[in-house]
C-alpha positions in Angstrom: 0.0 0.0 0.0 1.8 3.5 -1.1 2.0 6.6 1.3 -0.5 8.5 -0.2 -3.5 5.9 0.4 -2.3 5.1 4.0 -2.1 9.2 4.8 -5.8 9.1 2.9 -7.2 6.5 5.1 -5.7 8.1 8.4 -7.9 11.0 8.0 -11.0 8.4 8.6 -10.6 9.0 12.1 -10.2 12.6 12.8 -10.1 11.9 16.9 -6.6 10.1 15.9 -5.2 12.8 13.6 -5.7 15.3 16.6 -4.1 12.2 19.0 -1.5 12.0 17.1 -1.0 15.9 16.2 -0.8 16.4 20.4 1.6 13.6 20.7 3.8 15.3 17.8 4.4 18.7 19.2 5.4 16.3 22.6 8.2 15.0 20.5 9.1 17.9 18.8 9.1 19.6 22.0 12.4 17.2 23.0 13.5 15.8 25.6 13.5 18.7 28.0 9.8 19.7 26.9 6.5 20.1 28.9 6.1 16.5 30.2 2.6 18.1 31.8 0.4 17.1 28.6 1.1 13.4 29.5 -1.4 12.5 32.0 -4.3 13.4 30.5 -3.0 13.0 26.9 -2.6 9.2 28.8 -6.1 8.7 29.1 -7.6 9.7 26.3 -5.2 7.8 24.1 -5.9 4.5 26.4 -9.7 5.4 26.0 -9.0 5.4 22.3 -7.2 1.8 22.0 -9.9 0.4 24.0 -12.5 1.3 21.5 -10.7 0.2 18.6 -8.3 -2.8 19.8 -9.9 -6.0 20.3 -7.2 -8.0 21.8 -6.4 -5.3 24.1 -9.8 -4.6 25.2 -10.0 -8.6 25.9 -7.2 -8.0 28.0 -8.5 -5.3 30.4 -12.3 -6.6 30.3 -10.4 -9.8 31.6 -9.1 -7.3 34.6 -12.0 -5.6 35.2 -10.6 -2.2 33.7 -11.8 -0.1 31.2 -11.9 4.1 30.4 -14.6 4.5 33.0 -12.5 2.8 36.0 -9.1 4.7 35.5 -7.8 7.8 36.3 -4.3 7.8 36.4 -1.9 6.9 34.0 -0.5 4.1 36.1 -4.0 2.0 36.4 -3.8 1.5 32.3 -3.4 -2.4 31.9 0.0 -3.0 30.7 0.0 -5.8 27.9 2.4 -8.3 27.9 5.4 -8.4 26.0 4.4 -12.3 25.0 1.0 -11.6 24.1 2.1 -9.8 20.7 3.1 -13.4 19.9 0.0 -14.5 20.1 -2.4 -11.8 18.7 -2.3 -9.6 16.0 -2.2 -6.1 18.1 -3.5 -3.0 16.3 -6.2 0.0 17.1 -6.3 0.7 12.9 -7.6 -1.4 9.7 -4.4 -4.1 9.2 -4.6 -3.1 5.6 -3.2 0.4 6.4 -0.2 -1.7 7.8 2.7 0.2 6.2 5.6 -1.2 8.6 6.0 -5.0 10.7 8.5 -5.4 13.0 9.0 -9.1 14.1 9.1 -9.8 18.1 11.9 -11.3 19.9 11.5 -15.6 19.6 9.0 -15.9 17.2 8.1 -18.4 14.2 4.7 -17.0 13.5 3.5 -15.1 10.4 1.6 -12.2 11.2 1.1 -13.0 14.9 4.3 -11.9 16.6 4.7 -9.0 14.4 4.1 -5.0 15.5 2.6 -3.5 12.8 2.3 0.2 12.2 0.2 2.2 10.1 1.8 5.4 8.3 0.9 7.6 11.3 2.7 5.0 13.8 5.7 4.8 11.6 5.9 8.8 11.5 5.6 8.9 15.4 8.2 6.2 16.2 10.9 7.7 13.7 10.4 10.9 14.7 10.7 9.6 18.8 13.6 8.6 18.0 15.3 10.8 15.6 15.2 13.5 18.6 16.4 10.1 21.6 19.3 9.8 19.0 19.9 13.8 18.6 20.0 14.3 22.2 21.9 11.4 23.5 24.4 10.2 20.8 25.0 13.7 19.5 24.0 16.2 21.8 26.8 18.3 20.8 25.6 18.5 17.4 24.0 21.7 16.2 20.7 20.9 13.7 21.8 20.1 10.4 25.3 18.9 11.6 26.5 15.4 10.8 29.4 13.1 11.2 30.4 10.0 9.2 28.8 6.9 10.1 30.0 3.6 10.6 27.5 0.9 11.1 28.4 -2.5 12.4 24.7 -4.3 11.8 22.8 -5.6 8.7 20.7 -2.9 7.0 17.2 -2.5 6.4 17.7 -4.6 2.9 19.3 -7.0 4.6 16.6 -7.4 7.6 13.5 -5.5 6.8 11.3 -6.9 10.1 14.4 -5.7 12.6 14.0 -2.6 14.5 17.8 -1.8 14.3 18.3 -2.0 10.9 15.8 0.6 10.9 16.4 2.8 13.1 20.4 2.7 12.3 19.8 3.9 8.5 16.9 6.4 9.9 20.4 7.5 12.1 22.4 7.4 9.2 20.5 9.6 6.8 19.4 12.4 9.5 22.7 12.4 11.0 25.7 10.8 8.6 27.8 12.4 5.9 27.4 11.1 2.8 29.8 8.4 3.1 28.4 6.7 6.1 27.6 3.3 5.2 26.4 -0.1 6.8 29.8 -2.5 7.1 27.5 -5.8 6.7 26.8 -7.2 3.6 26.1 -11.2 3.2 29.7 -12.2 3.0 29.7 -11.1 6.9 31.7 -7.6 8.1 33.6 -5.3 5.9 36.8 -5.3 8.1 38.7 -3.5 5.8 36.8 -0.9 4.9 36.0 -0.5 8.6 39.8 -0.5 9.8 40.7 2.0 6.6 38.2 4.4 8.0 39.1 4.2 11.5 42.7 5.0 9.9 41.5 7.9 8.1 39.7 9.3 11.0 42.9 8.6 13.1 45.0 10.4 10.7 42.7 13.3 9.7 41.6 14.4 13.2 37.9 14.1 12.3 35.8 11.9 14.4 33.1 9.2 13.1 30.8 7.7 15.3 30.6 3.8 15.2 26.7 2.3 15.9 26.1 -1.2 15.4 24.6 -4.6 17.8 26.9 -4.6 21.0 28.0 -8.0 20.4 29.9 -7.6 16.7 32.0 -4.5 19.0 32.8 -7.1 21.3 34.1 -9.3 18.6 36.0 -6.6 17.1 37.7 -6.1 20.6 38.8 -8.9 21.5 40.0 -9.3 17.8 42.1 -6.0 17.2 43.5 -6.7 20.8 44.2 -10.5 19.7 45.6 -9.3 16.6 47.3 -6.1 18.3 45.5 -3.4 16.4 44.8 -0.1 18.3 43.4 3.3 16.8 43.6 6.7 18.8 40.0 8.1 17.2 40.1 12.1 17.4 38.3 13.5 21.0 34.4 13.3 19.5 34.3 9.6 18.5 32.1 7.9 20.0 30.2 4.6 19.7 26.6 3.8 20.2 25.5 0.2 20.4 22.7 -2.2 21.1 21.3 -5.5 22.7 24.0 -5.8 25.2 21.4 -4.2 27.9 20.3 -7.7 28.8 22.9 -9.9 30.8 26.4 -9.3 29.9 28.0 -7.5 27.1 28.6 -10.5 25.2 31.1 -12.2 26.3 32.7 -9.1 28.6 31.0 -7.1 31.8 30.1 -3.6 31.1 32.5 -2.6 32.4 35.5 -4.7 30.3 33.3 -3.2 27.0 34.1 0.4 27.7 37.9 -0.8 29.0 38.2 -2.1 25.5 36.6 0.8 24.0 39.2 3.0 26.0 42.3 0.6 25.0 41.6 -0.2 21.1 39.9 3.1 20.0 40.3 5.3 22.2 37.0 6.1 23.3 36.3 6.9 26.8 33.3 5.0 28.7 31.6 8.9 28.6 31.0 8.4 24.6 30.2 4.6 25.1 25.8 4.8 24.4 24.2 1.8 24.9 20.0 2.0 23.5 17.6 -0.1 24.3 15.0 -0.8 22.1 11.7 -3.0 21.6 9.5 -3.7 18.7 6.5 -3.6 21.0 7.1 -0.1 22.6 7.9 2.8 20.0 10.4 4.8 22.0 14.2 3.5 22.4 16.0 4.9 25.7 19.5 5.7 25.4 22.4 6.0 28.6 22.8 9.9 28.9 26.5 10.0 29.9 27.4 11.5 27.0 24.7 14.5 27.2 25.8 15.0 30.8 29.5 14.9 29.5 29.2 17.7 26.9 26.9 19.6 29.6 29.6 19.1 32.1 27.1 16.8 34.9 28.4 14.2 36.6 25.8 11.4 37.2 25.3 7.4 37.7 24.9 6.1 34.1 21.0 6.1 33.6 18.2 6.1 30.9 16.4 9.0 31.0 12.9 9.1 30.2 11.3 11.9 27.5 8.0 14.0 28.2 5.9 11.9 25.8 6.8 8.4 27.8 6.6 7.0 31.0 8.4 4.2 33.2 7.3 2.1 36.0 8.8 -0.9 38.1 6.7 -3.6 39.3 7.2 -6.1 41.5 7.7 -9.7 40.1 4.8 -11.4 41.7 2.0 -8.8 42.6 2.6 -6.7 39.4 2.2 -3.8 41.6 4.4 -0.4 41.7 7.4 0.0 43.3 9.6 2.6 44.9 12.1 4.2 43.5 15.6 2.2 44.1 13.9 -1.7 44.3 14.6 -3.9 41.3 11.4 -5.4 39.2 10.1 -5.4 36.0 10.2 -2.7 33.8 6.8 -1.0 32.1 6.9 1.4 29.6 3.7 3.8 29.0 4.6 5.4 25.7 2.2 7.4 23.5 4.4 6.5 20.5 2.5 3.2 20.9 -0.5 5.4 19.3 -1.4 2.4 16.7 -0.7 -0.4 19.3 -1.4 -0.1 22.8 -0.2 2.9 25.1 1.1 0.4 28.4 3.6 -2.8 27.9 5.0 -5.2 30.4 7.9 -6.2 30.1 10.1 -9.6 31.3 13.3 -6.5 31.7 14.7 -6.6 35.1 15.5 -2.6 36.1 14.9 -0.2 38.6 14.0 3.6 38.7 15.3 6.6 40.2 13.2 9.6 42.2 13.4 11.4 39.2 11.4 8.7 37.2 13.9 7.8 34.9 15.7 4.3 34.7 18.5 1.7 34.2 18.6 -2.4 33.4 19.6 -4.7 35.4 19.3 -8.2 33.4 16.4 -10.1 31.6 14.2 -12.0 34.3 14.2 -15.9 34.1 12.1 -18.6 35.6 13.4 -20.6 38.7 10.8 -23.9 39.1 8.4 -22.2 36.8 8.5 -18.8 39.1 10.2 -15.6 38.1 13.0 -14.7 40.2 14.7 -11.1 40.7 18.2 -12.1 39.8 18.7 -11.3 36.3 19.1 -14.9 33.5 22.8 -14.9 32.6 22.2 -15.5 29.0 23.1 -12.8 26.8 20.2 -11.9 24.0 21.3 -10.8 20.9 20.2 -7.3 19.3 18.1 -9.3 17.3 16.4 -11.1 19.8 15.7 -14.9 20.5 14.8 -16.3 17.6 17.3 -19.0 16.5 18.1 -17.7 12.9 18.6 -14.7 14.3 20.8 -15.6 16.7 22.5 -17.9 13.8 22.6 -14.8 11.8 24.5 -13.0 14.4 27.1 -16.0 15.1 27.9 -15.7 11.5 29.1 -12.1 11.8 30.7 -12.5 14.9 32.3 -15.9 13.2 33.4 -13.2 10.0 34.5 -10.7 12.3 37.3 -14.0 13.7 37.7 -14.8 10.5 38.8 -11.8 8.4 40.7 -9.5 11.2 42.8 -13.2 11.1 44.0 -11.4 7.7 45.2 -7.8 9.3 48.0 -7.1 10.5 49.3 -4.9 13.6 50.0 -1.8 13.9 50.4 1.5 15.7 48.2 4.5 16.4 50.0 7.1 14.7 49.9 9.3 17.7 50.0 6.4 20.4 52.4 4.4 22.4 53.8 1.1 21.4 51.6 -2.0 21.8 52.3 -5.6 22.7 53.1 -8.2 20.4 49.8 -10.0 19.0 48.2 -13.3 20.4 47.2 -16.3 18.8 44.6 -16.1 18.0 42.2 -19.4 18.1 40.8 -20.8 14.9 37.1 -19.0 14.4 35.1 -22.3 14.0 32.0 -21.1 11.2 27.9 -21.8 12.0 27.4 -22.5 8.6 26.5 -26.2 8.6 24.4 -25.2 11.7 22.8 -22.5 9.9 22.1 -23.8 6.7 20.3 -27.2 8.7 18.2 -24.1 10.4 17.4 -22.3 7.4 16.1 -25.3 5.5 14.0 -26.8 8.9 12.7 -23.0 9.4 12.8 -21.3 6.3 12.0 -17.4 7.3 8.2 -16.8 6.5 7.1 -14.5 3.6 4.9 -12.0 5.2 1.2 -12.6 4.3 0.0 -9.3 5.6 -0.4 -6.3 3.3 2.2 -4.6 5.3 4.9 -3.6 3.3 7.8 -3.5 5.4 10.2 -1.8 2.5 8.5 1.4 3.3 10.3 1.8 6.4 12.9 2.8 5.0 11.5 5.6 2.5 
């Protein structure tokens, strides 16, 4: 379905064009904007998916809730996380579906997919176009851009993942024109990625580096095994994501923004993790590099924008908790305007007096109950499904493979370096992968959403 038929069919509902007009100026406000509208604007967008979003009125009926019984933003029923697996969610006509994002661990077709109608996709890109302005370049001046080096797979490559999305969104609002994805099908494009950290080193102009946490652990340990180390110019900086959950990979947090410091030269200040779901529209970035380049000195944190809100809960009664004790994390975003406004998630955090919030870990189940110590297994940026996570061993298993082929050197304004390690045969997935491809080929989407428009 084309733009201009989707944009017709919004104006069917003019109670969602003024909805979504209020929830605009919110964004466009940024992130230090009136946060006042939100209580009210709360409501009547909660009122609104109720009327229009079967599953999700199931879902409160089931709880006794509806419009009528609520009068704070916190009593809206938060849906689960798990549930978009199982139901197609929407409060518009699926055939104005003009974006599909697949959910974490998924096989299905259309159920397990967050779809979007034009208006949805216009609200989460422009949420996070101004998340990515003020966190990961808050020092930049509108219209200012920086060359772009992305470690992920692009849109083309993965149409139904959110970070392919929202990297080339990041790419064309804020990247000179020769920022470019490093990922093609042959895995990364180490050499083009080690001849622009050169030219960068030698130039003096910084680049900033985005991609899935996990490929810049690989590219660690490898330049470190292999000793490569850059001295970027002051200004680098990296942003990555889907190391929020568990460890960084294989490292701590803590030896990931070590490793930044030692092979690039990138201190943990300009190190931005973002967290990001299909089934909530906003993605929530660590400020440490806004408070650097304001000169604040804080605990690493997400901080949360006037148009969203974020609650802990406890693990067993589902009920609020005060600031400082660890539960689950639930996000009330009006974003969400084509989906629903309140989402549980299975996140393990905690937030601050001010509202705002950090990650602890992903919950897990101990003899079928959920415990508050955080699962220990890492999940990929692309979530848990296992051609996903096949997909991602391949580019960590290129990454092994063809920094085997470089060879050491010096920053050309640094210190010597020690003498390279062995470095262990990379063993490749690809018998593994191909056996998973042909048991669970990846579905052709049946619904008229046509996820390619994401990326106009």
């Amino acid at each position: 379905m084309n733009t201009d038929t989707a944009n017709s069919a919004s104006t069917a509902d003019p109670e969602r064009d003024r909805l979504a007009a209020r929830i605009r100026a919110m964004i466009d406000g940024g992130v230090d904007g009136d946060s006042a509208p939100f209580a009210t604007l709360a409501l009547e967008l909660f009122a609104w998916q109720y009327a229009r979003n079967e599953p999700y009125r199931q879902f409160c009926a089931a709880k006794g809730i509806s419009p009528d019984t609520v009068t704070h933003w916190r009593d809206i029923p938060a849906f689960p996380t798990d549930a978009f697996k199982t139901a197609i969610v929407t409060s518009f006509p699926l055939e104005q579906a003009v974006m599909a994002q697949l959910t974490s661990g998924t096989t299905a077709i259309r159920r397990g997919q967050i779809f979007r109608d034009e208006t949805g996709r216009e609200l989460v890109l422009a949420a996070n176009r101004t998340m990515t302005h003020a966190w990961l370049f808050p020092d930049f001046a509108r219209g200012q851009r920086c060359r772009i080096l992305i470690l992920a797979p692009s849109p083309e490559m993965a149409p139904s993942m959110g970070m392919a999305i929202g990297m080339e969104e990041t790419r064309r609002h804020f990247g000179t024109p020769d920022s470019r994805f490093l990922l093609d099908y042959s895995g990364l494009d180490i050499k083009s990625l080690i001849a622009a950290l050169e030219q960068s080193e030698s130039t003096g102009v910084p680049v900033a580096m985005i991609g899935s946490t996990s490929a810049f652990v690989y590219f660690f340990n490898a330049c470190k095994a292999r000793g490569l180390r850059f001295r970027l110019p002051a200004g680098s900086r990296i942003g990555d994501g889907g190391g929020y959950r568990g460890r960084f990979g294989e490292l701590t947090q803590d030896d990931f923004f070590r490793l930044a410091e030692e092979v690039l030269a990138i201190p943990a200040s300009h190190c931005v993790n973002v967290l990001g779901m299909a089934e909530t529209a906003t993605g929530y970035f660590d400020d440490t590099l806004r408070s650097a380049i304001l000169g604040r000195s804080s605990a690493r944190r997400r901080r949360v924008p006037p148009w969203a809100r974020v609650d802990v809960v406890d693990i067993e009664t589902l009920q609020p908790l005060p600031a400082g004790e660890v539960g689950l994390l639930r996000h009330y975003d009006l974003a969400n305007l084509p989906t629903v406004i309140a989402v549980q998630t299975d996140n393990l955090g905690y937030i601050d007096h001010d509202g705002h919030f950090q990650i602890v870990g992903r919950a897990k189940l101990v003899d079928g109950r959920i415990t508050p110590v955080p699962s220990e297994r890492a999940v990929g940026p692309m979530g848990d499904k296992r051609i996903f996570r096949f997909l991602e061993a391949y580019v960590n298993f290129s990454i092994r493979f063809k920094m085997g082929l470089a060879r050491a050197r010096r920053p050309a304004t640094g210190s010597a370096i020690p003498a390279p390690l062995p470095m262990t045969p990379p063993v490749c997935p690809c018998d593994e992968l191909s056996e998973e491809m042909l048991a669970n080929p990846v579905p052709r989407t049946e619904s008229p959403a046509d996820t390619s428009s994401a990326t106009r």
